[in-house]
N, C-alpha and C positions, 0 to 999 in steps of 0.2 A: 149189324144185327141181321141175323138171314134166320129164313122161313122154310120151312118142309111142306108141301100139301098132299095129302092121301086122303083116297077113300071117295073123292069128287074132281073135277073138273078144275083147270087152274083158273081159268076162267071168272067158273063163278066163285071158288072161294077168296078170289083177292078181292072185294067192296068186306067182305064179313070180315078178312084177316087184318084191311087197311083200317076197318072200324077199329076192331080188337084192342091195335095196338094204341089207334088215338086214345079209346078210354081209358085204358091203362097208363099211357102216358100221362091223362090230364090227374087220375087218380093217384100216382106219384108227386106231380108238379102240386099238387093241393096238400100232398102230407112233408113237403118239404122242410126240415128246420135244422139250417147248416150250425155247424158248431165243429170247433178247433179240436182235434182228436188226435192229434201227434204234435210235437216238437223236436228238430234233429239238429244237434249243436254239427257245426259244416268247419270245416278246418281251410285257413288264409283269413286273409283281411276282413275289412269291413267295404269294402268298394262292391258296390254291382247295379245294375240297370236292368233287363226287360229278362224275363223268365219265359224258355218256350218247350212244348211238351211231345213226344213223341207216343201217341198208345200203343202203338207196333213194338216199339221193345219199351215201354214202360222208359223211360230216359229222358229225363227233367233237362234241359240245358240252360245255365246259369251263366251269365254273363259276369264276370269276376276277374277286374279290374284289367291286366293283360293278358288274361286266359279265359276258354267256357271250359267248366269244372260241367261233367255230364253225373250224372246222379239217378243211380235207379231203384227209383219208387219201392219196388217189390223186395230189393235187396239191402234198401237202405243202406248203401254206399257209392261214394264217387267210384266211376269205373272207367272212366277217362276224362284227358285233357287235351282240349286243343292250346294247342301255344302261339305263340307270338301272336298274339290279335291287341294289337298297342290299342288301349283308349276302348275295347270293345262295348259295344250298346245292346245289340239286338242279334237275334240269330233266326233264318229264314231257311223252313223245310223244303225241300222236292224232293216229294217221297216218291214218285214215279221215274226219278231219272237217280233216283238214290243219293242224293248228294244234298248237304248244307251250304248254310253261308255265314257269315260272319261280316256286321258291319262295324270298321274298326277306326274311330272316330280320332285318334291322335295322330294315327297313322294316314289316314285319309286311302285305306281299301278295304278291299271286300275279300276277305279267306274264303275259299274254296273248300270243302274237305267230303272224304266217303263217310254216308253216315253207315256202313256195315263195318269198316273198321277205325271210326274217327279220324282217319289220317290226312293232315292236309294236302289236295292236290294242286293248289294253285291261288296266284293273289291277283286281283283286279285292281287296277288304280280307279279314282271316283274324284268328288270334289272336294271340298272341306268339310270334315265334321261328317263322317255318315251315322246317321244315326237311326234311325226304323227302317230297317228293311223287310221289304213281305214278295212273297214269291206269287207271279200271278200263272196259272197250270193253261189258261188257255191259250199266253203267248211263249209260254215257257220261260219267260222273263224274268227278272230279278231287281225291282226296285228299291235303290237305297236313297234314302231323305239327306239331303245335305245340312245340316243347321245352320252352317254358317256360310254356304253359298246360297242359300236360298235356294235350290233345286233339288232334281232326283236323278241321279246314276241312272243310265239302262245297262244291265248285263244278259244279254244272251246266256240262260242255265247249262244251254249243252253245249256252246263253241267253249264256255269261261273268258268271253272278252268284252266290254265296254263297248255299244252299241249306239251311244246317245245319250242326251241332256235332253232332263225337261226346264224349265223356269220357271219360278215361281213367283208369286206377286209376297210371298213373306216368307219366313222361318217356319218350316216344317217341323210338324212333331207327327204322333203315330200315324199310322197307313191301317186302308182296311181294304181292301178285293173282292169284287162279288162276283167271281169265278165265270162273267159275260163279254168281259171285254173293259171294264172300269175298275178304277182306280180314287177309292178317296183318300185326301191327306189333310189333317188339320192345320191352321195357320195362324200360330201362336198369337204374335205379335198384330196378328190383324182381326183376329177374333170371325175366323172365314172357315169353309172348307174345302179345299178345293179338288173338283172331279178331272182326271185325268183319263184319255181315252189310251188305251193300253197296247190297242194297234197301231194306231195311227202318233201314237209319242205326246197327244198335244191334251194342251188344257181346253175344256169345253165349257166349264162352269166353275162359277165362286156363288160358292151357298155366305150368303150373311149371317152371321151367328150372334152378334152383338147385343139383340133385343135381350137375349138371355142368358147368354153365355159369354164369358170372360177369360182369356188366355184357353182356349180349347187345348188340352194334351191329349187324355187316352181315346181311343177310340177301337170300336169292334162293329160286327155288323150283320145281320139276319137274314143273308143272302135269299130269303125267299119271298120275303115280305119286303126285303128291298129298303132296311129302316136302320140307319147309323145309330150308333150309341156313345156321345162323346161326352167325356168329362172337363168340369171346366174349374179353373180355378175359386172363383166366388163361388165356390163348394155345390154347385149345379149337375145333374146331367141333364144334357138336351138329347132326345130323339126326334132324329129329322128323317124325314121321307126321302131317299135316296134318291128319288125322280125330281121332285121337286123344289127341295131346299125348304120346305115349309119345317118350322119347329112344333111337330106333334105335342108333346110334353116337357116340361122341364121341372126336375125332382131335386130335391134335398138330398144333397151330399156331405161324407165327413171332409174334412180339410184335408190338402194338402194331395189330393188323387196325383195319381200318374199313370192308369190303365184301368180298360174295360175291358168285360169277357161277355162274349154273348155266348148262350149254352143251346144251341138248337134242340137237344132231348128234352128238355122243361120248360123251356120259352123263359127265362130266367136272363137277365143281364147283372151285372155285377161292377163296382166299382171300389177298388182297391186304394184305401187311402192313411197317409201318413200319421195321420193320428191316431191308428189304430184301430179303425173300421172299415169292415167289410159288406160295404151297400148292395142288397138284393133288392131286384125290382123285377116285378114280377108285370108281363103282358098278360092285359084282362080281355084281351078280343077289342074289336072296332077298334082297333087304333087308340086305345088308354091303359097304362099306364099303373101300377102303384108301388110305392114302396113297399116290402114284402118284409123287411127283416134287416137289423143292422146286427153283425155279429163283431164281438171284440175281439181283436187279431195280439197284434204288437206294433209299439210304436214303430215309426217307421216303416212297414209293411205298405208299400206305395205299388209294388208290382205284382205281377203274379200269374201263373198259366192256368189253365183247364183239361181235365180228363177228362175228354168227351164219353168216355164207355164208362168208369165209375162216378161221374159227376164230380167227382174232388177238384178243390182249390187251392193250388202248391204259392205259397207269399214266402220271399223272404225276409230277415229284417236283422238289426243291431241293438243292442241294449244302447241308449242314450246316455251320456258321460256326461255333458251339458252343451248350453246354447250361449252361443257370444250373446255381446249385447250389440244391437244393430248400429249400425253407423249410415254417412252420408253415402260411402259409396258402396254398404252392402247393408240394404235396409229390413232384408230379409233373411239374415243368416241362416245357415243352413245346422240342422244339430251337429255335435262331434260328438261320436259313435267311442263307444272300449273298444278295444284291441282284442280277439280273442272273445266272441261272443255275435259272430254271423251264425243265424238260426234260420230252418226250413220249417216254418208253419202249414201245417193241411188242416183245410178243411174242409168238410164233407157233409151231405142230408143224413 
């Protein structure tokens, strides 16, 4: 958002233009009430994993099973494909050096590609299983989550080489960056989270999560206020103080989460969950908390991005065909999806 001033001094009209825009801002964030305003039936499979958003050309990147299918918003149609990304999970922006990434989790590397003409330039090897990756702009760096080595890839964004290993004390699941020099990643299996220093390559801290949160996955983060927003299995979000690991709040969730969005323009956080709800929670000042609004999505609807300039909420999801019945060594089966009914959900205030 940019600003024009005439007629006075720049001076003194930035406290009036910075009020302006707070009121206005808080006056939107108070008349907010999201709800589902499109459905766009998406052509392949039923496979896909994390959703990432570009507002510069409007380009959804969907993660789709051995490809990211790009899909633009405004045009409502796919407008490219990246290929061969075996196992792909997650895709990570540098919108300053122009380029993507691709963490491609069967394959154990990281795709390379220009985001002005999609085309791949180049593949990174990693460990096993990459799976969240997030781009940190103050080292130019590119961290990918291993799942199943328990660490994170470093890639250099502008050589495109493997740089370093971090270690982790568990199974990583999402990343979040506070654009300073750190690095959070949650830790599934140990119900922790842990801070990575983004210069220096090393772990500084394990936040305990456990008093209230259970298998942590999604996670997103308020870079100003310095406040994670992780979703947890025992259907919880926890907000924890980025400094200190202390758990501020912890809120009612639908089941089944696998990502948070925080929306800096409304102060609004979001949790995206497989049963078909859409958790807003709205920050009240002082460090509290409330739920604001549960909106009903579609089953399966577990992931999802954010339009930072229209506010919109891009979910995918599958119509549900049915659910085995659990056994000893899969006690939590996972639904089996139609064939022929992957859907692109938005929604919007």
């Amino acid at each position: 958002m940019s600003y024009r001033f005439r007629g006075t001094s720049l001076l003194n009209s930035v406290p009036v233009a910075a009020g302006m825009v707070c009121i206005s801002m808080a006056a939107f964030a108070a008349d907010i009430n999201y709800h589902v305003t499109d459905t766009t039936h998406l052509p392949g499979g039923v496979k896909w994993d994390y959703l990432t958003y570009d507002a510069g050309s409007h380009h959804l990147f969907i993660t789709h099973g051995d490809a990211v299918d790009v899909f633009d918003t405004e045009d409502k149609k796919i407008v490219g494909t990246i290929p061969d990304t075996n196992g792909v999970h997650g895709v990570a922006l540098a919108m300053d050096i122009g380029r993507g990434f691709t963490s491609n989790g069967k394959a154990g590397t990281v795709t390379i590609f220009e985001l002005s003409s999609l085309k791949p330039i180049g593949t990174v090897p990693t460990e096993k299983k990459p799976d969240a990756i997030v781009y940190d702009i103050t080292t130019k760096r590119i961290f990918a989550a291993n799942g199943e080595s328990n660490s994170i890839s470093v890639i250099d964004a502008v050589a495109g080489k493997n740089i370093g290993t971090i270690a982790l004390d568990g199974k990583p699941e999402f990343e979040a960056v506070d654009g300073k020099g750190r690095l959070f990643v949650n830790l599934e299996d140990k119900n922790q989270m842990a801070v990575v220093d983004t210069r220096k390559l090393t772990v500084v801290a394990n936040y305990n999560l456990a008093s209230d949160c259970e298998e942590p996955s999604g996670l997103s983060i308020d870079t100003k206020k310095e406040r994670l927003f992780a979703s947890c299995h025992n259907q919880k979000m926890v907000v924890v103080d980025g400094n200190t690991g202390k758990i501020m709040s912890a809120l009612p969730i639908g089941k089944g989460t696998d990502a948070t969005i925080f929306d800096p323009g409304t102060h609004l956080a979001f949790s995206s969950n497989g049963d078909g709800t859409l958790t807003v929670i709205q920050d009240e000042g002082s460090g509290k908390y409330k739920i604001r609004q549960v909106v009903k999505t579609m089953r399966a609807a577990r992931t999802m991005a954010l339009d930072p300039v229209s506010h919109r909420i891009y979910l995918v999801a599958a119509e549900i065909d049915h659910v085995d019945q659990p056994t000893e060594q899969q006690p939590h089966p996972r639904p089996q999806l139609k064939e022929d009914t992957f859907t692109l959900i938005t929604t919007a205030p």
